[in-house]
C-alpha positions as CSV (number, residue, x, y, z in Angstrom):
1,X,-34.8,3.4,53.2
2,X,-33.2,4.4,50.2
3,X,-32.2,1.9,47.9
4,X,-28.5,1.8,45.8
5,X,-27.6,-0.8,43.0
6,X,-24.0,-1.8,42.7
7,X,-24.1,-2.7,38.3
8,X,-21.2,-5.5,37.4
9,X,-20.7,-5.7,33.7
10,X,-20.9,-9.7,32.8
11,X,-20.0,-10.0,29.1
12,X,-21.7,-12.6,27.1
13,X,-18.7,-14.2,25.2
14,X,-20.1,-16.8,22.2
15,X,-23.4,-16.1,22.2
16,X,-25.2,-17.5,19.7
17,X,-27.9,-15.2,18.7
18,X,-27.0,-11.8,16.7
19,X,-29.7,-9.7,17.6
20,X,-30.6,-7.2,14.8
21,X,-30.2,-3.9,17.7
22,X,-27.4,-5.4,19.7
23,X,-23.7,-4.6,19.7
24,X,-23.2,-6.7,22.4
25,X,-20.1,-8.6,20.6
26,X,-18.3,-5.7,19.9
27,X,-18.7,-4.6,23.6
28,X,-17.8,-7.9,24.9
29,X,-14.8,-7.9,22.4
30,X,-13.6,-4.8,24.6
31,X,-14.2,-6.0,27.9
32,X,-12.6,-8.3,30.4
33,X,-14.7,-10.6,32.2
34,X,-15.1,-9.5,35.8
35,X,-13.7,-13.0,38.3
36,X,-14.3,-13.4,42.0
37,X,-11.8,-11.4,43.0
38,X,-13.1,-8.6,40.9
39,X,-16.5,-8.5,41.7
40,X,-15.7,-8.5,45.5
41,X,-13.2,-5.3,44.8
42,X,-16.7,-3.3,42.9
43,X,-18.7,-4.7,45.6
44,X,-16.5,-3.2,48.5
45,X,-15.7,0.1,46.6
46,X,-19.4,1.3,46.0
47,X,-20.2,-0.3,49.9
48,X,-17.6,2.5,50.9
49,X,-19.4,5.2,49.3
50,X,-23.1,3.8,50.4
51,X,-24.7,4.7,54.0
52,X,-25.1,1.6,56.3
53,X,-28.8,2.1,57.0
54,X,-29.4,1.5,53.1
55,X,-30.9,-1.2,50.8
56,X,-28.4,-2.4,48.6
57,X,-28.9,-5.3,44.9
58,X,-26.0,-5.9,43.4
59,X,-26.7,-6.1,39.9
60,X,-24.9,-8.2,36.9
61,X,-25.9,-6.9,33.6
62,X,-24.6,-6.7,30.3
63,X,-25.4,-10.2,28.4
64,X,-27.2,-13.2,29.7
65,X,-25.7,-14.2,33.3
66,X,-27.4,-17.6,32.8
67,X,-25.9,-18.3,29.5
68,X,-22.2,-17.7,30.3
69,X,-20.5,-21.1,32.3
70,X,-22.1,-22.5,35.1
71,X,-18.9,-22.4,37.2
72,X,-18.4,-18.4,36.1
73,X,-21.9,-18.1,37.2
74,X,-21.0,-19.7,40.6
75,X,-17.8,-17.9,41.1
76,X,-19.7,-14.6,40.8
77,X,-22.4,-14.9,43.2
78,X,-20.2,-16.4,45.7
79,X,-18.4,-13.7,45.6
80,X,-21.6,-11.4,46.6
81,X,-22.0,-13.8,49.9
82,X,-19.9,-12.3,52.6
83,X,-21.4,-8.8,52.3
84,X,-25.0,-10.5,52.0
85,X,-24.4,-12.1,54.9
86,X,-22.6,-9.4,57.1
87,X,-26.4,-7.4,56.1
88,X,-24.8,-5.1,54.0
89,X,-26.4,-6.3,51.1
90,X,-30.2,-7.4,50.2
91,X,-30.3,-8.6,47.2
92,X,-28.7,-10.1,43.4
93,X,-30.2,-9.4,40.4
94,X,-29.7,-10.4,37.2
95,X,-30.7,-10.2,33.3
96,X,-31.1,-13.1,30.8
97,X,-33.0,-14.4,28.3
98,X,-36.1,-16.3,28.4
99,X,-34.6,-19.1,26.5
100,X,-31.8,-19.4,28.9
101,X,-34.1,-20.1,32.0
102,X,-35.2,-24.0,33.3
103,X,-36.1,-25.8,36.7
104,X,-32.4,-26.4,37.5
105,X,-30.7,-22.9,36.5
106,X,-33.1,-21.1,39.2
107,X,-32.6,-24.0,42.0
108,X,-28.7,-23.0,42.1
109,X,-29.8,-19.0,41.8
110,X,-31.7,-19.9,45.1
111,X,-28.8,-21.8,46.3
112,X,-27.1,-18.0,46.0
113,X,-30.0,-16.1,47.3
114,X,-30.7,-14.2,43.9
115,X,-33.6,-12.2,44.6
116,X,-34.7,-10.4,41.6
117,X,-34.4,-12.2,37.6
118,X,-34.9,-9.7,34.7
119,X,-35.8,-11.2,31.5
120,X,-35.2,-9.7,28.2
121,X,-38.4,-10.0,25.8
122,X,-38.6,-7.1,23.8
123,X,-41.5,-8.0,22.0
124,X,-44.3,-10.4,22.5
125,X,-45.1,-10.7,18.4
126,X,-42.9,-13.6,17.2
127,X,-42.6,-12.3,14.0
128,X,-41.3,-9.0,15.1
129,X,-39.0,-11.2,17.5
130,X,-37.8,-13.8,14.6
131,X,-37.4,-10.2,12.4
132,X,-35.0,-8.7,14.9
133,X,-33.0,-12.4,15.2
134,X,-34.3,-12.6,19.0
135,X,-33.8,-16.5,18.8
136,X,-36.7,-17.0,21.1
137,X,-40.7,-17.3,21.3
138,X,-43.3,-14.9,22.9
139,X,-44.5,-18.4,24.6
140,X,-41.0,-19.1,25.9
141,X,-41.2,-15.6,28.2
142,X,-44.4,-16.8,29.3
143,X,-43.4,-20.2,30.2
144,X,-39.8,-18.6,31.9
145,X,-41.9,-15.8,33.6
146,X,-44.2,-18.3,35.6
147,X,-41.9,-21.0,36.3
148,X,-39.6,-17.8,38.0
149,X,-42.8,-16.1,40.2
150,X,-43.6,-19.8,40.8
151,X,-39.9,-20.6,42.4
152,X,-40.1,-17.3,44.7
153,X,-37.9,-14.5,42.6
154,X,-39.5,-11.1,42.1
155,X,-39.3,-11.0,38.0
156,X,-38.6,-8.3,35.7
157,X,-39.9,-7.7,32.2
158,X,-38.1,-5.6,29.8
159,X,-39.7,-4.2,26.3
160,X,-38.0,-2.6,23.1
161,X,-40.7,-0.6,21.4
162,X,-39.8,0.8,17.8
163,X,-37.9,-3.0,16.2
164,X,-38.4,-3.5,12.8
165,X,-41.5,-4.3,12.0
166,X,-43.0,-3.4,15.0
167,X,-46.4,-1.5,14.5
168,X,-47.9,0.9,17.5
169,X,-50.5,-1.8,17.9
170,X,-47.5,-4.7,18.3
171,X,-46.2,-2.7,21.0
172,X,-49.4,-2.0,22.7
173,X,-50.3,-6.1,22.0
174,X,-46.3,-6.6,23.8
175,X,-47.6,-4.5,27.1
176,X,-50.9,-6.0,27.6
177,X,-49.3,-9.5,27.4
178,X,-46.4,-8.1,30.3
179,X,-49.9,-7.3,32.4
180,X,-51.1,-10.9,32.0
181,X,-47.9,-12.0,33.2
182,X,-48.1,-9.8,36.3
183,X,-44.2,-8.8,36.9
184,X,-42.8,-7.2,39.8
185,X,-40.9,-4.5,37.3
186,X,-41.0,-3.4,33.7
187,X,-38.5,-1.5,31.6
188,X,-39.5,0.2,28.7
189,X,-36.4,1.1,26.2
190,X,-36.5,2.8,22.8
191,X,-34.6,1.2,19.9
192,X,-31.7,2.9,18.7
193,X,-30.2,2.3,16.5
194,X,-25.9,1.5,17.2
195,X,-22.6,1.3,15.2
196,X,-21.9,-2.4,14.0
197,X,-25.7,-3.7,14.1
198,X,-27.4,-5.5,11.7
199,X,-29.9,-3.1,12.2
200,X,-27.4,0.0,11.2
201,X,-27.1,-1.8,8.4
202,X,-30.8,-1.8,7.4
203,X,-30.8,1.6,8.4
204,X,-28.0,2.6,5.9
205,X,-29.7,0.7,3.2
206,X,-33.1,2.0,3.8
207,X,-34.8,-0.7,4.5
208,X,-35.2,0.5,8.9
209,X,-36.5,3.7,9.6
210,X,-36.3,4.2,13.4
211,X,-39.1,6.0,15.6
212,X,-38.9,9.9,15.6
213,X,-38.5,11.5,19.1
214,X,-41.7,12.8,19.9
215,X,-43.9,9.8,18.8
216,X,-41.9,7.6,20.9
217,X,-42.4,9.4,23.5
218,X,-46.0,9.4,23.1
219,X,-46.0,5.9,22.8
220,X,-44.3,5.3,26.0
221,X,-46.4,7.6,28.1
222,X,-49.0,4.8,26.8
223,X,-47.5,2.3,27.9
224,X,-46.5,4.1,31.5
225,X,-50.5,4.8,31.9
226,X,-51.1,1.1,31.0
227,X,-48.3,-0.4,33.2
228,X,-49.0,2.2,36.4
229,X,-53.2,1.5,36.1
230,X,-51.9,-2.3,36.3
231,X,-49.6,-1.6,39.4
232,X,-46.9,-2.2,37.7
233,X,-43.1,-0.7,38.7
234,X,-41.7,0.9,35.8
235,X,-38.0,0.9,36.9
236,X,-36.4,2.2,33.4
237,X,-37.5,4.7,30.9
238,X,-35.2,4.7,28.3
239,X,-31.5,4.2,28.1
240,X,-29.2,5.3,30.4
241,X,-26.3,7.9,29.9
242,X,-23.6,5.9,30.0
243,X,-20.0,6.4,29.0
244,X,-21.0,3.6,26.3
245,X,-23.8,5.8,24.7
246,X,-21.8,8.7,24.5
247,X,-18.8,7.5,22.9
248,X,-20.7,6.1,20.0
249,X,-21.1,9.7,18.8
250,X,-24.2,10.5,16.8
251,X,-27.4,7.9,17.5
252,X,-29.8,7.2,15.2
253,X,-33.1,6.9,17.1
254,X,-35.3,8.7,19.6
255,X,-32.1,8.9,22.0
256,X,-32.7,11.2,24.5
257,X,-30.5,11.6,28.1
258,X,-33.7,12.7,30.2
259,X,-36.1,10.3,28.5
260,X,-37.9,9.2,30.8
261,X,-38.9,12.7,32.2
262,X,-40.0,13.8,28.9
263,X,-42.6,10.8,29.3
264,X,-43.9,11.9,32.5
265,X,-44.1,15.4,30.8
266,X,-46.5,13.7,28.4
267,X,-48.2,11.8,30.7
268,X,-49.2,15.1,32.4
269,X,-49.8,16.7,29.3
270,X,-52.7,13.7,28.4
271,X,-54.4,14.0,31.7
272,X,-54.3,17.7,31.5
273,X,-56.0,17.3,28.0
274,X,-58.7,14.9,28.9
275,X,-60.0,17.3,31.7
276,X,-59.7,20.7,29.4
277,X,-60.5,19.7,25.9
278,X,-64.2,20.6,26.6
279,X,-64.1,23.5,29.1
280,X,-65.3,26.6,27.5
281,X,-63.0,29.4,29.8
282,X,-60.0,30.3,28.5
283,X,-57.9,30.3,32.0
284,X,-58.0,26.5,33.2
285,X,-57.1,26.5,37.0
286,X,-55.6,23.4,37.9
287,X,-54.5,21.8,41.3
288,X,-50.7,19.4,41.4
289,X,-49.1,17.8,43.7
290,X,-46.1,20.5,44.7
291,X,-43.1,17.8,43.4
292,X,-45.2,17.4,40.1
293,X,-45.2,20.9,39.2
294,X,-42.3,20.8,37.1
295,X,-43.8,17.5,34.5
296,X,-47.1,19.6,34.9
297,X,-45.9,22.7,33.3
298,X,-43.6,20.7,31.2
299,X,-40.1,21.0,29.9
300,X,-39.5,24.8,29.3
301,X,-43.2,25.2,29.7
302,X,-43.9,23.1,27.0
303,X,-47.2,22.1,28.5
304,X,-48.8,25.6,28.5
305,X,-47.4,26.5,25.6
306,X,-49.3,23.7,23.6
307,X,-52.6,24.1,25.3
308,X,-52.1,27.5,24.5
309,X,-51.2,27.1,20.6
310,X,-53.7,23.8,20.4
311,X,-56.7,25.2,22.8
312,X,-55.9,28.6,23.1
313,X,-56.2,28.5,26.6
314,X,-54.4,29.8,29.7
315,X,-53.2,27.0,32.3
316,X,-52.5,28.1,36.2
317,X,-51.7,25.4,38.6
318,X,-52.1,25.1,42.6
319,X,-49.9,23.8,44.4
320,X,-51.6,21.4,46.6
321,X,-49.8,18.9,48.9
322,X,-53.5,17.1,49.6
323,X,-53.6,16.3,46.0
324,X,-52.2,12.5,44.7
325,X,-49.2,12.0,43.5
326,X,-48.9,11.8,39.7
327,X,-52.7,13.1,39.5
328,X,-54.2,16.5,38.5
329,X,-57.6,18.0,39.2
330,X,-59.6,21.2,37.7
331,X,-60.9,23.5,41.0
């Protein structure tokens, strides 16, 4: 069954935390926030374009859904009702922060039948977290994330990796405290940096230097390895192409529209260069699942052509329909 999100935009107007990455206010400043009416018109416009034999979330993103007014948050969920229960839609989810979660916010999300809560932590280093203004505690996503697996919603966990003063090791130390937790879904996003942030601002006066494309990458395919061995969806790799991203013009950061595919390219790449490094031919024949040819060879062959500049050796791949998913073996 294929599965379709329908995203509603839910501006976060007064929030109280500026965020040292976040243009949210300026965003917000532009945008109307969606009522009942609304949402119910987005809801019945992307139903007309989805197939009935589908799985469909209706998502509200944008701010912190459980930090805008309680009778706003009420008005929007109601609205979802009808089509959830004429079957025509599965589930709600929604993104906040870990500060804005307690007992009685997630009885009335059950009262609505919100499946699926996303939390933003970005970093489980408090210092890193009081640097970038997060206005919350690593212990305060621990304490939100159990207390939402423990009412009966399937949690998500999103990580920034790359916030000022955020080492390699923080952001390895940030994942391996998301494993503890156990979440349904992770999302891994690379800071950029954006127009009208506090962190632009660091950035113009030298005092932030964001993370260079290729080490970002690298850092991510990490992370993938240690969230996948954990079974662990990874539903986000990077930020999306929106009409948002694009209008800002030039970013600063390691921006990039097919991110995550350049991650599973270097994912491949690792596993390719922990079987090779010692084998003394020159032509290394490999065997690939057929629909993970394309991250095996790599973005414009990028893959062979390091092995062949680094190792100096010849790669040739089998297709093999036998072989695993995501895995690669020598023959």
């Amino acid at each position: 069954m294929r599965h379709y999100n329908i995203p509603i935009f839910v501006p976060h107007r007064g929030c109280p935390h500026d965020c040292a990455f976040c243009n949210q206010k300026q965003i917000t400043a532009a945008q109307t926030e969606p009522d009942a009416v609304q949402t119910k018109q987005i809801v019945e416009t992307a139903l007309a374009t989805i197939p009935r034999d589908s799985e469909v979330e209706v998502a509200f993103f944008g701010g912190s859904f459980t930090g805008i007014p309680i009778e706003t948050q009420r008005a929007l969920l109601e609205a979802v009702q009808p089509y959830r229960e004429m079957g025509r839609v599965q589930g709600i989810r929604l993104s906040t922060r870990p500060d804005y979660i307690n007992e009685e916010i997630l009885q009335m999300l059950r009262e609505y039948h919100v499946t699926s809560i996303e939390l933003g932590v970005q970093s489980m280093r408090d210092a890193v977290l009081q640097k970038n203004g997060r206005g919350h505690t690593a212990q305060q996503v621990r304490s939100a994330g159990r207390l939402i697996q423990s009412m009966g919603f399937s949690l998500g966990l999103q990580m920034m990796v790359g916030l000022d003063g955020s080492t390699e090791a923080d952001e390895i130390y940030t994942a391996q405290e998301i494993v503890v937790l156990q979440p349904d879904t992770v999302r891994i996003y690379p800071t950029i940096v954006l127009p009208g942030t506090e962190l632009m601002r660091r950035y113009q006066a030298g005092q932030y230097q964001p993370l260079e494309l290729e080490p970002c990458v690298a850092l991510c395919a990490k992370l993938a390895e240690l969230f996948e061995t954990n079974h662990i969806k990874i539903i986000r790799l990077g930020l999306q192409s929106t009409e948002l991203i694009q209008e800002t013009g030039d970013l600063v950061g390691p921006y990039h529209s097919s991110f995550g595919e350049l991650v599973y390219i270097r994912r491949f790449r690792d596993k390719i260069e922990t079987l090779v490094k010692d084998v003394q031919e020159k032509t290394v024949y490999l065997r690939v699942h057929p629909k993970d040819i394309s991250r095996a060879v790599g973005n414009r062959k990028s893959t062979l052509q390091y092995f062949a500049k680094v190792y100096h050796k010849t790669l040739c791949f089998r297709q093999d329909e036998r072989q695993t998913r995501g895995t690669v073996k020598i023959f």
